[in-house]
Backbone of each chain as ProteinMPNN parsed JSONL, in Angstrom:
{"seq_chain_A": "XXXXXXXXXXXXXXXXXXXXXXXXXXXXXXXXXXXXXXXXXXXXXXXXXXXXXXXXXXXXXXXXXXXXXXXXXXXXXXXXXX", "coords_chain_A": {"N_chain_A": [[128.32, 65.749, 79.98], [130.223, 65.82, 83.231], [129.542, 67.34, 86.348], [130.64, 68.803, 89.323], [128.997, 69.645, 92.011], [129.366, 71.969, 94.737], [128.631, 71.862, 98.527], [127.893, 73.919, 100.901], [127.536, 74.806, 104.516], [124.416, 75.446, 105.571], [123.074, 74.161, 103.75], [124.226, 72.299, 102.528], [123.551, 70.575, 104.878], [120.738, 69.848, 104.367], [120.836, 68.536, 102.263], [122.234, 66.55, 103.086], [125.022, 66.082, 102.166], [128.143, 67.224, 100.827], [128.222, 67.01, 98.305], [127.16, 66.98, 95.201], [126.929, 65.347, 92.023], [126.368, 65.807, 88.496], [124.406, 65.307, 85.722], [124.915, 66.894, 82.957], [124.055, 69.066, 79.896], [126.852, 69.345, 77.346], [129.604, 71.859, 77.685], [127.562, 73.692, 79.262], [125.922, 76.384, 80.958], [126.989, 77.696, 84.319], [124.007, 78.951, 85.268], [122.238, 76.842, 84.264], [123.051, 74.666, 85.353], [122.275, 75.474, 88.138], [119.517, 75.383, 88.153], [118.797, 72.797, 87.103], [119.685, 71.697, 89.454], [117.938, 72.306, 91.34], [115.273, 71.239, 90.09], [116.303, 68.768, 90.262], [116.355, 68.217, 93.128], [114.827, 69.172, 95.143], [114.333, 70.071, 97.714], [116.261, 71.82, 98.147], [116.002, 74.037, 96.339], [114.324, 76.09, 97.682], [116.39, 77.818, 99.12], [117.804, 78.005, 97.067], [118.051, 80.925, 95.382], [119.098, 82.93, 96.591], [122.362, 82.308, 96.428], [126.134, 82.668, 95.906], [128.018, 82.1, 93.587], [130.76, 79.791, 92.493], [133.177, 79.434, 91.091], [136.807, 77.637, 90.244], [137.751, 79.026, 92.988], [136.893, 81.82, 92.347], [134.219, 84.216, 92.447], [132.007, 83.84, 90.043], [129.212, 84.324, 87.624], [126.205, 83.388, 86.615], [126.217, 82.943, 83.653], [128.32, 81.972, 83.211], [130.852, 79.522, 82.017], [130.714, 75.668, 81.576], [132.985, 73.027, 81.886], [133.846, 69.813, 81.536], [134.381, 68.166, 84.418], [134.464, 70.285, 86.036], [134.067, 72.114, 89.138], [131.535, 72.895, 90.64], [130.871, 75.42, 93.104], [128.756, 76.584, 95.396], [127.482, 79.352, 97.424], [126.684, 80.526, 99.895], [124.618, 83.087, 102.007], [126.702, 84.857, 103.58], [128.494, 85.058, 106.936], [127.575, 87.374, 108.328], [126.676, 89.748, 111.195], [127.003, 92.725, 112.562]], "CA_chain_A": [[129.506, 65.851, 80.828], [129.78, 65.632, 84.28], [129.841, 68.388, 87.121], [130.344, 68.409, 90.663], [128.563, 70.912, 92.615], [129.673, 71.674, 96.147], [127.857, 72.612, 99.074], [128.538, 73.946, 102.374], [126.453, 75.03, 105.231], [122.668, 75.024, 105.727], [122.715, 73.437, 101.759], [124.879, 70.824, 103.015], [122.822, 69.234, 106.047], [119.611, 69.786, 103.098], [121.093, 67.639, 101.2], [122.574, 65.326, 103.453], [126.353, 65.635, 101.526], [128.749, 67.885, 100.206], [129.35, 66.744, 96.813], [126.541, 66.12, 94.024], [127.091, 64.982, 90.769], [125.225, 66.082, 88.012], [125.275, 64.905, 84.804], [124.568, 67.592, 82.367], [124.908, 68.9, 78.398], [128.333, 69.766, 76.936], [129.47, 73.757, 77.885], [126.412, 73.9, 80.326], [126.201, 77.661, 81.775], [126.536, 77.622, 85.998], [122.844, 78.892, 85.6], [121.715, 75.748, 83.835], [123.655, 73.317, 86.409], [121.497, 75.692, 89.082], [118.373, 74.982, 87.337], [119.007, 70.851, 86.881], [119.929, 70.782, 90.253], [116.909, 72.477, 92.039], [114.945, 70.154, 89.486], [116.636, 67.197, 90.707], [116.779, 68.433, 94.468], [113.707, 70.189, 95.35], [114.664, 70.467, 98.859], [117.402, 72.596, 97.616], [115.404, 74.836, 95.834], [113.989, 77.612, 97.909], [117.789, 78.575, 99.458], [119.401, 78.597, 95.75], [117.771, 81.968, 94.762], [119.957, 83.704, 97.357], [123.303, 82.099, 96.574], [126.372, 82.845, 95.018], [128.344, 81.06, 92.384], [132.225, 80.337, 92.837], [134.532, 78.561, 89.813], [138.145, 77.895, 90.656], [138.285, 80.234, 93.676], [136.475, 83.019, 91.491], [132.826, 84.802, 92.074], [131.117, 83.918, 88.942], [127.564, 84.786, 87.392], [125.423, 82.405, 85.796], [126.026, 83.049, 82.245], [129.617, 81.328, 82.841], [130.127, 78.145, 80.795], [131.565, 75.04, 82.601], [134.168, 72.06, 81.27], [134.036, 68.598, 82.451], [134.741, 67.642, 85.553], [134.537, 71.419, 86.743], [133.364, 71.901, 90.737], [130.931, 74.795, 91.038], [130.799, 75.601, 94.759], [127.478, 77.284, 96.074], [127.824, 79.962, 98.243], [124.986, 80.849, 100.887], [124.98, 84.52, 102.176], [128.053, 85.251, 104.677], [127.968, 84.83, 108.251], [126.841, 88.218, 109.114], [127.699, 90.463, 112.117], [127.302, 94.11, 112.31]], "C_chain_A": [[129.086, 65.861, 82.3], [130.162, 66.962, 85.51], [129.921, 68.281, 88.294], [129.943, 70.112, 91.278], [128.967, 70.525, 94.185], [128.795, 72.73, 97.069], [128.325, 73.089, 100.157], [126.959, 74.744, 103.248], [125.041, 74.385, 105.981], [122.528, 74.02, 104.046], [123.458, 71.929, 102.166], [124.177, 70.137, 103.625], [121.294, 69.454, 104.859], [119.932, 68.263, 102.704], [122.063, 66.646, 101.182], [124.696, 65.28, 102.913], [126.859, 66.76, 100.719], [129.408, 68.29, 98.956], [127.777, 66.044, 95.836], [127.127, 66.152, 93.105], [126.178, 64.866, 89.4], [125.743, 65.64, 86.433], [124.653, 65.97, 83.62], [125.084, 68.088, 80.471], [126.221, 69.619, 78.678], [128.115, 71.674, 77.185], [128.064, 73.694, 78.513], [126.878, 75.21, 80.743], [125.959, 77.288, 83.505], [124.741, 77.873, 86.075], [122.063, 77.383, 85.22], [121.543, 74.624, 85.031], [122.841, 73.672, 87.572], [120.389, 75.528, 89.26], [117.754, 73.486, 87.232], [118.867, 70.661, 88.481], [118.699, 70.925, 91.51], [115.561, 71.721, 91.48], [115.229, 68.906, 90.278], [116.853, 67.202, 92.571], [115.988, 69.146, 95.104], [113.941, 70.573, 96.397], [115.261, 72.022, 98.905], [116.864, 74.333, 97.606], [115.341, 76.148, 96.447], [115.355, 78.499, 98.291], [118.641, 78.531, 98.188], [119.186, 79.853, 95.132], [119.061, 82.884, 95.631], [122.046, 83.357, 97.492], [124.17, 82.583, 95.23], [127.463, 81.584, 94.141], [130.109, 80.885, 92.253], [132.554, 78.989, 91.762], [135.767, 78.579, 90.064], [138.667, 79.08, 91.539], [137.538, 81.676, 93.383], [134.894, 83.363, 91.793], [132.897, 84.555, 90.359], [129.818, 83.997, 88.481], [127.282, 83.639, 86.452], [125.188, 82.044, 84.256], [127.537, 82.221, 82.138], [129.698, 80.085, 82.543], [131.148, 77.198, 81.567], [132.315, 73.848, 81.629], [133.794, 70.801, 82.21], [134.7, 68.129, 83.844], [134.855, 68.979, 86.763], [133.709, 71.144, 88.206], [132.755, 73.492, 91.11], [130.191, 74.469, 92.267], [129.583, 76.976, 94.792], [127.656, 77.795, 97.48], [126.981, 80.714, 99.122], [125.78, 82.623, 101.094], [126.252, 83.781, 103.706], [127.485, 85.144, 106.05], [127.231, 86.138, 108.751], [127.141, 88.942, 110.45], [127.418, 92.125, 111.56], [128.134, 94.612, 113.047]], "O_chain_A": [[127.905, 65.901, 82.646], [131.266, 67.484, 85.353], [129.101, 67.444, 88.669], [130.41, 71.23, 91.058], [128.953, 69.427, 94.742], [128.378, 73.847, 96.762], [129.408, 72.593, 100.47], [125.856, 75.067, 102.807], [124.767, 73.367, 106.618], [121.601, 73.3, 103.675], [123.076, 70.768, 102.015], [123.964, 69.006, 103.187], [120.954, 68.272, 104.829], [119.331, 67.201, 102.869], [122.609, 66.049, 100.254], [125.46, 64.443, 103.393], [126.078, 67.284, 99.925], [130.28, 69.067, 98.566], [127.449, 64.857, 95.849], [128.031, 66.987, 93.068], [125.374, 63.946, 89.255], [126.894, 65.604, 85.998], [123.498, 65.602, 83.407], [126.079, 67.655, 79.89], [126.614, 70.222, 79.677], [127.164, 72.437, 77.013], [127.317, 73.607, 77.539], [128.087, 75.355, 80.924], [124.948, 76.714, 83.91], [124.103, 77.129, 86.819], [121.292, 76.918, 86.059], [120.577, 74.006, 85.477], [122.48, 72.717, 88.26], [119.973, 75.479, 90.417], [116.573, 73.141, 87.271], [118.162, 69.757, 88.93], [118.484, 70.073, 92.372], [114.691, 71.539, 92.332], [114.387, 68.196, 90.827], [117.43, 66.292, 93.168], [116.565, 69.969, 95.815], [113.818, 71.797, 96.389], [114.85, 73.025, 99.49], [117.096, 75.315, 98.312], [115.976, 77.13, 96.063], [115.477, 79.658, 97.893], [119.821, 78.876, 98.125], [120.023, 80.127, 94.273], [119.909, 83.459, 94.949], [122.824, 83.901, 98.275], [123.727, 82.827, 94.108], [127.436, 80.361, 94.279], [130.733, 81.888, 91.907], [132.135, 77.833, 91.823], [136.145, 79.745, 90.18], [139.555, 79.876, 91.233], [137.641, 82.582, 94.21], [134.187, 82.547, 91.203], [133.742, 85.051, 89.615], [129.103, 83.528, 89.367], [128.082, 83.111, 85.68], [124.391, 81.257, 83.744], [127.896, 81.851, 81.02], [128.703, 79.386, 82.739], [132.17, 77.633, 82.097], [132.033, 73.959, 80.436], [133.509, 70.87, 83.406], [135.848, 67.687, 83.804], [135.186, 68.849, 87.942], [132.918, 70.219, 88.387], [133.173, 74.564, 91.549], [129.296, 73.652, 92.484], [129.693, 78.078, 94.253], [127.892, 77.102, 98.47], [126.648, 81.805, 98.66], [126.806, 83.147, 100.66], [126.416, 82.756, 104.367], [126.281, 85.138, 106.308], [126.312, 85.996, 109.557], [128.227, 88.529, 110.855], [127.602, 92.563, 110.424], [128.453, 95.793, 112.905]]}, "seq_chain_B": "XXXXXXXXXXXXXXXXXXXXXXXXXXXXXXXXXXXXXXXXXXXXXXXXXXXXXXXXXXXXXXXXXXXXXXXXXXXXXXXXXXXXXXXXXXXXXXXXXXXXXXXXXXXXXXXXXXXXXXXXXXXXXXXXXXXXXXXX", "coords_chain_B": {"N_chain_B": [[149.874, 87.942, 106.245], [147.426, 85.823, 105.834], [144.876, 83.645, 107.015], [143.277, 80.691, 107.123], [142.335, 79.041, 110.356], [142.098, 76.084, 112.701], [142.478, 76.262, 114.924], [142.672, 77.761, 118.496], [142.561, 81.47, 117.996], [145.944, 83.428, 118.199], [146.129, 86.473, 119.317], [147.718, 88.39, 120.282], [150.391, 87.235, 118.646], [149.085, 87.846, 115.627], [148.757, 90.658, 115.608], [151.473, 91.589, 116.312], [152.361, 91.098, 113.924], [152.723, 92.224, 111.976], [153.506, 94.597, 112.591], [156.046, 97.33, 111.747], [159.096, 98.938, 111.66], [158.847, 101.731, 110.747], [155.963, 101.792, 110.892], [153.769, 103.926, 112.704], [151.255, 102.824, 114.044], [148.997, 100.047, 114.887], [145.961, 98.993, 114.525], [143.957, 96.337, 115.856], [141.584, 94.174, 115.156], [139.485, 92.479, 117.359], [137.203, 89.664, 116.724], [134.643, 88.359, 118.566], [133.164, 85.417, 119.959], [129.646, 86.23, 121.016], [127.247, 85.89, 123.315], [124.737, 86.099, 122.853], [121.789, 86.2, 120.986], [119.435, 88.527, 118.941], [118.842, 88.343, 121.28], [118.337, 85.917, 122.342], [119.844, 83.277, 124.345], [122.998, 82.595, 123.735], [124.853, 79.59, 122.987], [127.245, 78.314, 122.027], [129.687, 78.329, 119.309], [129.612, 77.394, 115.648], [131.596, 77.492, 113.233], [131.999, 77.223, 109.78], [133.804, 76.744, 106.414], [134.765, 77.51, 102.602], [137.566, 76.812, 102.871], [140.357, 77.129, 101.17], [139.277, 78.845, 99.092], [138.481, 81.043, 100.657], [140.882, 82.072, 101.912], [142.145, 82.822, 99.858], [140.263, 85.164, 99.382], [140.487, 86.779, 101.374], [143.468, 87.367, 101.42], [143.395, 88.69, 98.741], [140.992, 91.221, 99.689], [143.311, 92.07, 101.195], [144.902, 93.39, 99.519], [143.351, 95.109, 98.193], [142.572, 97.01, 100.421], [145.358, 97.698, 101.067], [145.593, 99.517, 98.514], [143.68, 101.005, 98.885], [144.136, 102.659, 101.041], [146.614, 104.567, 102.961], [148.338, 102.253, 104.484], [150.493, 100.065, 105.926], [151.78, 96.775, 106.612], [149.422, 94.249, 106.612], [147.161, 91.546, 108.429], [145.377, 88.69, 108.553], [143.062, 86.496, 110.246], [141.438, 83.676, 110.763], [138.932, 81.47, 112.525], [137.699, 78.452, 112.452], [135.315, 75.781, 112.928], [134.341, 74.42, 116.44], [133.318, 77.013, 118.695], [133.611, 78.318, 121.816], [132.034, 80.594, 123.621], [133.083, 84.188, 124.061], [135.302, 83.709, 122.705], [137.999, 84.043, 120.108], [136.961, 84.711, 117.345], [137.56, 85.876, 114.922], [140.411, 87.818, 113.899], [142.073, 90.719, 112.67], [144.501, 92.459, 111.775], [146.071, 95.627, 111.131], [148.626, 97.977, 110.083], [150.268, 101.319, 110.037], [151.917, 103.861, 108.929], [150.373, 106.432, 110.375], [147.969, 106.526, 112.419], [144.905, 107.092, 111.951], [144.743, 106.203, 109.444], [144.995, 103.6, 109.97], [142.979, 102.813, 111.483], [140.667, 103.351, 110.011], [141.181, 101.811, 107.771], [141.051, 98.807, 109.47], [138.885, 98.636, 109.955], [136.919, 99.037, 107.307], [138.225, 96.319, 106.026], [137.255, 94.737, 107.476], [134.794, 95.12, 107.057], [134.535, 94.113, 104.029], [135.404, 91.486, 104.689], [132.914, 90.641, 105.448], [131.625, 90.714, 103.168], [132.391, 89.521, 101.427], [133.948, 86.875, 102.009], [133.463, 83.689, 102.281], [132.826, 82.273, 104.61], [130.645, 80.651, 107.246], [128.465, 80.746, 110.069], [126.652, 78.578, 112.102], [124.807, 79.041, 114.748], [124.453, 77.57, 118.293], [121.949, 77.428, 120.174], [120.641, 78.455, 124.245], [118.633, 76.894, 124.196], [118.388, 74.37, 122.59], [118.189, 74.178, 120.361], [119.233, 75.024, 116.497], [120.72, 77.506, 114.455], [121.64, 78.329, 111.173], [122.849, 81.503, 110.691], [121.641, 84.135, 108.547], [120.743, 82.311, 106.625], [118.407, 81.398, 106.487]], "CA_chain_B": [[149.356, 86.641, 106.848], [146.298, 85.503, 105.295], [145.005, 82.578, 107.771], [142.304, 79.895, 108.531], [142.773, 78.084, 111.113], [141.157, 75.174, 113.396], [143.591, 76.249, 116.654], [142.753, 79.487, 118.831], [143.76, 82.779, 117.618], [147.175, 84.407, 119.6], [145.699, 87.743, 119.209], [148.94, 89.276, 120.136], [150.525, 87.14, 117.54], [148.844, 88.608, 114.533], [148.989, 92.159, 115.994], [153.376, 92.114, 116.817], [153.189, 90.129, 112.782], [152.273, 93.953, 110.978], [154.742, 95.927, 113.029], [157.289, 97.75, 111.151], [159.747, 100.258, 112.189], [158.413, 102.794, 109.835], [154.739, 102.212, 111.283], [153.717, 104.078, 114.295], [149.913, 102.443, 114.489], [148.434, 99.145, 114.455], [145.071, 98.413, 114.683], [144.257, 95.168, 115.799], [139.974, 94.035, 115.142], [139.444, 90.947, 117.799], [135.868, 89.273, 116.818], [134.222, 87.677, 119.732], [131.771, 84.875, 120.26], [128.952, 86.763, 121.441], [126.227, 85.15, 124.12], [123.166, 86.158, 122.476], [122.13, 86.578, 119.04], [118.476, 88.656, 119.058], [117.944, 88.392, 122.767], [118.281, 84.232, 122.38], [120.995, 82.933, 124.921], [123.812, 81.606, 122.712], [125.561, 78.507, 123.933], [128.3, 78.017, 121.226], [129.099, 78.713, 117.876], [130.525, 76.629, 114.578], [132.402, 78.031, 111.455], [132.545, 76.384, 108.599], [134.61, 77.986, 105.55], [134.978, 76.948, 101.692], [138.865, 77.402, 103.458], [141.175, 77.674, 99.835], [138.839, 80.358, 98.224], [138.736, 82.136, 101.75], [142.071, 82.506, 102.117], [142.528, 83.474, 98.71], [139.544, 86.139, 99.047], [141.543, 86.912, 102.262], [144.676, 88.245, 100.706], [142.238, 89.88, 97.94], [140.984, 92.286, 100.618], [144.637, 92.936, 101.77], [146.179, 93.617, 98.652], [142.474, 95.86, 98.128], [143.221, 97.68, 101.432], [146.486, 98.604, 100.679], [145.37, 100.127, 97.401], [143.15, 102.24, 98.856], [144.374, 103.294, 102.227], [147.914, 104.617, 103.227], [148.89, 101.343, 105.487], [151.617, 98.694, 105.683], [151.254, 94.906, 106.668], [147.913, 93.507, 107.057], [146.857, 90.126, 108.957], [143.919, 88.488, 108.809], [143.219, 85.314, 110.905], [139.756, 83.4, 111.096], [139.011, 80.724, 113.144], [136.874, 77.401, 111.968], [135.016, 74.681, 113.851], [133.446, 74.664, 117.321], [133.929, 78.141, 119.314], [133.248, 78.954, 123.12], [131.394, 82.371, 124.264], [134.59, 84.732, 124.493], [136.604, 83.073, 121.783], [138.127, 85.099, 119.564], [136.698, 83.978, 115.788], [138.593, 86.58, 113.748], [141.365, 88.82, 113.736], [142.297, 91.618, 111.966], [145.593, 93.643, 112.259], [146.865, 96.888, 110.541], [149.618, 98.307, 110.788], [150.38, 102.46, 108.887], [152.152, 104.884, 109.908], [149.438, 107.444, 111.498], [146.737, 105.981, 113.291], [143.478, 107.101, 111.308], [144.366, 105.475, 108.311], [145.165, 102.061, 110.639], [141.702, 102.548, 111.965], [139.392, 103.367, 108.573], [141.376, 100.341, 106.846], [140.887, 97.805, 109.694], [136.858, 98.469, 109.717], [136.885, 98.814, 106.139], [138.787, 95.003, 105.966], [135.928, 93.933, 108.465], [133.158, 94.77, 106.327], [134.755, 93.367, 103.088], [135.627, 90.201, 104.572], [131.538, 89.844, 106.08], [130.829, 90.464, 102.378], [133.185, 88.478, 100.386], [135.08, 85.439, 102.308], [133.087, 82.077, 102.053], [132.821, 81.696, 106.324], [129.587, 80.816, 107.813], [128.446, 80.864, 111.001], [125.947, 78.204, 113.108], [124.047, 79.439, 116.476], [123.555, 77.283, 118.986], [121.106, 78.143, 121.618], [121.124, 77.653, 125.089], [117.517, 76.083, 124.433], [118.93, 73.314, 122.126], [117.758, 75.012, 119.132], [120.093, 75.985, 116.147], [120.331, 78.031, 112.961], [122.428, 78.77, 110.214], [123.251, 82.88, 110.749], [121.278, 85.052, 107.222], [120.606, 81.168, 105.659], [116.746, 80.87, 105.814]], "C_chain_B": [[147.719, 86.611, 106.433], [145.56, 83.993, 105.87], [143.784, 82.167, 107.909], [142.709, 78.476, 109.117], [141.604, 77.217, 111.972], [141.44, 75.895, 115.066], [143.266, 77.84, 116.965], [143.25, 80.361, 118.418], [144.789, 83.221, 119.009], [146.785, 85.622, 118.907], [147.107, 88.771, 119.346], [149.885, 88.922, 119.11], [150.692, 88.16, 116.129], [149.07, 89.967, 115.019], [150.452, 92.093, 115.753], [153.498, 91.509, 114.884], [153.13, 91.905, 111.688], [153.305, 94.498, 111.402], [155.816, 95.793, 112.195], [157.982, 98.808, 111.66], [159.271, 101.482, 111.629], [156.804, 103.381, 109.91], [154.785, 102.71, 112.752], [152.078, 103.759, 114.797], [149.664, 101.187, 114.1], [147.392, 99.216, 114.731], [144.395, 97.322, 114.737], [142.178, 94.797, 115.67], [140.077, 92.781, 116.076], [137.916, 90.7, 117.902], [135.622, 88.344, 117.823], [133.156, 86.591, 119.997], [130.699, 85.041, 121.24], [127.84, 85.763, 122.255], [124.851, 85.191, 123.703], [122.926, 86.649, 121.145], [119.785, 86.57, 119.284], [117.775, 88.575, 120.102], [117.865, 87.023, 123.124], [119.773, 84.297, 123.403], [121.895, 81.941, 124.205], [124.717, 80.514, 123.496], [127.087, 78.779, 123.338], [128.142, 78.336, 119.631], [129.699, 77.525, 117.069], [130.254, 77.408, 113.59], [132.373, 77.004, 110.621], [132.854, 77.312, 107.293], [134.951, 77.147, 104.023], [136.766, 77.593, 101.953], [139.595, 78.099, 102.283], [140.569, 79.067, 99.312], [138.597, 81.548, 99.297], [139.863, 82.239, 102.067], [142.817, 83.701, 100.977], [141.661, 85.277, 98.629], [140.054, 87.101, 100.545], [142.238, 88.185, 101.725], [144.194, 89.207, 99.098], [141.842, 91.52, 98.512], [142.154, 92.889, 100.737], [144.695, 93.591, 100.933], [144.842, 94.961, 98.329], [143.114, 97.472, 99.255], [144.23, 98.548, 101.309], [146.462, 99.539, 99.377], [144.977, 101.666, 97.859], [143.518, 102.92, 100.358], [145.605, 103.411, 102.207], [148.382, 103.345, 104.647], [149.893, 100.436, 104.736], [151.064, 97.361, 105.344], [149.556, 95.006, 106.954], [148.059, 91.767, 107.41], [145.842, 90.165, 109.163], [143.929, 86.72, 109.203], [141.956, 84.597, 111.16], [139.62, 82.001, 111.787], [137.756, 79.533, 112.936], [136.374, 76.686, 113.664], [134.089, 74.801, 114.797], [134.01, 75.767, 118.131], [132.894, 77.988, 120.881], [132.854, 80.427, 123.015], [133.323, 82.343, 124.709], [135.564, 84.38, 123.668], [136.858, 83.796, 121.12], [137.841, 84.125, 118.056], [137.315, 84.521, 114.605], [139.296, 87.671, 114.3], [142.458, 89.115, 112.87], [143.032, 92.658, 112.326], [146.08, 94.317, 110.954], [147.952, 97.984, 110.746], [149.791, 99.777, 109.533], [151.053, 103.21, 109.961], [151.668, 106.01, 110.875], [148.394, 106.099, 111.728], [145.05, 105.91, 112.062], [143.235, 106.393, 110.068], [144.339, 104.191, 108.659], [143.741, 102.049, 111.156], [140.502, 102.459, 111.093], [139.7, 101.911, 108.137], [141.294, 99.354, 107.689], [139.051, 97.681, 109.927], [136.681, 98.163, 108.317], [137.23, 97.207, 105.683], [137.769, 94.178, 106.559], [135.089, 93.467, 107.906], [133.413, 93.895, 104.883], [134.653, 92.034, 103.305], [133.88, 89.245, 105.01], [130.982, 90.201, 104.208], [131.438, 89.482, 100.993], [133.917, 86.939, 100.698], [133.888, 84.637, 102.962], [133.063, 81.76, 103.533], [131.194, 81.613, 106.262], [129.423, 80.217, 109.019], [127.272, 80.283, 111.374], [125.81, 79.0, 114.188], [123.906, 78.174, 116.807], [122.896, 77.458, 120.333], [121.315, 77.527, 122.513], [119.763, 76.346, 125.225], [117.728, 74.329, 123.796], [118.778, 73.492, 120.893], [119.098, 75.161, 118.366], [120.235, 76.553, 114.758], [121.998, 78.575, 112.403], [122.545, 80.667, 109.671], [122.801, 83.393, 108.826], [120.968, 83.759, 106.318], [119.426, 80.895, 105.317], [115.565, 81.728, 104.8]], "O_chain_B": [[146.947, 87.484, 106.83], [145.704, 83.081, 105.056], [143.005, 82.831, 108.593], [143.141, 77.408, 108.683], [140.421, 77.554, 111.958], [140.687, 75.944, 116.039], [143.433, 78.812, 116.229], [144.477, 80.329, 118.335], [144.563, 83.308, 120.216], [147.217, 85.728, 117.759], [147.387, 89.707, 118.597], [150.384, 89.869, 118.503], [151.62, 88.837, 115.685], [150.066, 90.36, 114.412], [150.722, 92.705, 114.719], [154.646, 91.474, 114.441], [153.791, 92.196, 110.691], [154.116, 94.932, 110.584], [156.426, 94.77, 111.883], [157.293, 99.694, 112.164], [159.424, 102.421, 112.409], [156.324, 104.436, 109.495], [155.444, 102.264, 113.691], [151.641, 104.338, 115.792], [150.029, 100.936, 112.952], [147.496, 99.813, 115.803], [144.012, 97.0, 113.613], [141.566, 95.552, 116.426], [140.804, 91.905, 115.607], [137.262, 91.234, 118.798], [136.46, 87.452, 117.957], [132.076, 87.09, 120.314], [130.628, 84.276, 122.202], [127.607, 84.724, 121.638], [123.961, 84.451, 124.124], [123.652, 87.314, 120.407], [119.023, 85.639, 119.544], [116.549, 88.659, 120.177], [117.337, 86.788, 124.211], [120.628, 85.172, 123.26], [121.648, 80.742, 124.082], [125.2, 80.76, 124.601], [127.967, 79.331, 123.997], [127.143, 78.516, 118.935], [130.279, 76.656, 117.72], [129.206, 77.881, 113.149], [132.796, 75.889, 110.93], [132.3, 78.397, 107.113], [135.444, 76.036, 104.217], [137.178, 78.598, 101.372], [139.596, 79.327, 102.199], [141.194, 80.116, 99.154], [138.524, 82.734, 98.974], [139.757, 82.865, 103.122], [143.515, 84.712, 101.06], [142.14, 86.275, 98.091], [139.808, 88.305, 100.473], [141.907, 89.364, 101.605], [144.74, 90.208, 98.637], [142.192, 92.601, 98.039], [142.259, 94.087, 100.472], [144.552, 94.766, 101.272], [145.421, 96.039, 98.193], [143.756, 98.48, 98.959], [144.178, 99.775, 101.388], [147.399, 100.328, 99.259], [145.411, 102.787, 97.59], [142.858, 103.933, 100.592], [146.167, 102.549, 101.532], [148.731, 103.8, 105.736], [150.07, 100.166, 103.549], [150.348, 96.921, 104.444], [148.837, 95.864, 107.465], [148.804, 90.961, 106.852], [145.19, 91.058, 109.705], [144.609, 85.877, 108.618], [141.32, 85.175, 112.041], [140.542, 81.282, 111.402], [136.692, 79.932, 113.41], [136.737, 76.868, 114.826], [132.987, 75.217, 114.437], [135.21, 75.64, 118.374], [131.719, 77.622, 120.929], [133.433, 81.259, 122.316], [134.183, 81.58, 125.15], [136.714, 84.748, 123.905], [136.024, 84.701, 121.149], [138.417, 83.071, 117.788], [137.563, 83.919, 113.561], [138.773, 88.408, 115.136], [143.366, 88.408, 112.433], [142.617, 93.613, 112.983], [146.414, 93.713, 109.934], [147.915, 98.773, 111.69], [149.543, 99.555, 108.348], [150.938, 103.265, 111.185], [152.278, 106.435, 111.856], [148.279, 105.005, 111.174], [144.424, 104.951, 111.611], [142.15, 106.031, 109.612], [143.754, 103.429, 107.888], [143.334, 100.89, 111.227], [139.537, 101.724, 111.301], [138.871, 101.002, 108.099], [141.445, 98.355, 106.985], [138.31, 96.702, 110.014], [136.287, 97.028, 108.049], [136.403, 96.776, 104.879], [137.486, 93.05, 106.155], [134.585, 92.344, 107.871], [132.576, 93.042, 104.588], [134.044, 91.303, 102.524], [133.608, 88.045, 104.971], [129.813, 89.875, 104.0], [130.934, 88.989, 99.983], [134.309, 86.117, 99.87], [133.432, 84.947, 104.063], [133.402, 80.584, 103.661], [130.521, 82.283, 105.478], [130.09, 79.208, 109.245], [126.355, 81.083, 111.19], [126.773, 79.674, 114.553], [123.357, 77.427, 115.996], [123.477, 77.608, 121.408], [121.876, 76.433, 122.463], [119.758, 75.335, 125.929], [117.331, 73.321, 124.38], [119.447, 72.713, 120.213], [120.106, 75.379, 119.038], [119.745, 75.857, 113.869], [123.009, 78.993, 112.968], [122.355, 81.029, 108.51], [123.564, 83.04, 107.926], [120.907, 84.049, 105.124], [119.115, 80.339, 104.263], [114.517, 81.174, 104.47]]}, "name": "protein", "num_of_chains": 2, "seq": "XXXXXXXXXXXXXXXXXXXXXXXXXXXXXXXXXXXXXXXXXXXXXXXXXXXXXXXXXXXXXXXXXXXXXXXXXXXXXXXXXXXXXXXXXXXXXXXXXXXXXXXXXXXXXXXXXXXXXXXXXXXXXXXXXXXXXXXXXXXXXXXXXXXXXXXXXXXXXXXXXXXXXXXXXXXXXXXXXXXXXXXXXXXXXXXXXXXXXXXXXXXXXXXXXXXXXXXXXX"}
């Protein structure tokens, strides 16, 4: 099936674009798709340990299972400010 | 009011949008684009915001807020794009009837929204330099 991962930020100018496309197995967990894509994106890599994981609007954890055509958005740390 | 926007904040705006007859405090938070970040001379800033799920995580906070504090309305207003030193980048109004609880719940709203709403924040220096704010 197919997934779109979205980026924003510092992950964005990385990786040149806001929208990969990954093509991955059926029910894939978000950790998997995070896994494939630092695999297929090495750049990527060292800033995905620190991010978080958003499904339809929703914080989600890596054990959550995704559907075709789902868009799991990668979420760097917050702007910051004390 | 749960808001991001591209267009300057009206700071008085969001503040007069909380008032109720029944409150006698608002507290209004106005975030600022600061000139220096670590002793570096800041030129300018840029926002960028996964906008839908920050709006949504937005009115999350409020409806949080009001749970746990005795206040009314809440507004929250954030501001995208390219910012000037002095701009206002977010604001945050509360409105309760005493004061102390309008002042715990608009800090309290502050820190939630620097740990939950999808904004991030570019530097750029006045050297030409620029970084992505907690990203490396």
């Amino acid at each position: 099936m197919h997934i779109q991962v979205k980026l924003f930020a510092l992950l964005r100018e990385i990786a040149g674009t806001d929208t990969i496309t990954l093509e991955v197995p059926e029910a894939a967990s978000a950790g998997q798709v995070l896994h494939q894509l630092s695999q297929q994106h090495p750049a990527l890599q060292p800033y995905l340990e620190n991010v978080r994981l958003a499904l339809k609007m929703d914080f989600v954890d890596e054990a959550a299972s995704l559907d075709e055509g789902d868009e799991l958005h990668l979420i760097p740390p917050v702007s910051g400010g004390r | 009011m749960y808001k991001i926007t591209t267009e300057p904040i009206d700071v008085q705006a969001v503040n007069d949008i909380v008032k109720r007859p029944s409150d006698g405090a608002v507290v209004t938070f106005d975030g600022i684009v600061r000139d220096n970040f670590d002793g570096r001379a800041v030129r300018s800033l840029e926002y960028e915001a996964y906008a839908e799920m920050a709006e949504k995580k937005m009115a999350e906070i409020g409806a949080e807020v009001r749970n746990k504090f005795a206040v009314g309305e809440i507004a929250m207003v954030h501001r995208l794009g390219a910012l000037g030193i002095g701009e206002s980048s977010i604001v945050i109004a509360v409105a309760a009837p005493h004061r102390h609880a309008a002042f715990e719940a608009c800090a309290y709203a502050m820190d939630r929204v620097k740990e939950e709403v999808p904004i991030w924040k570019k530097e750029f220096f006045d050297d030409g330099d620029a970084h992505w704010v907690n990203q490396n």
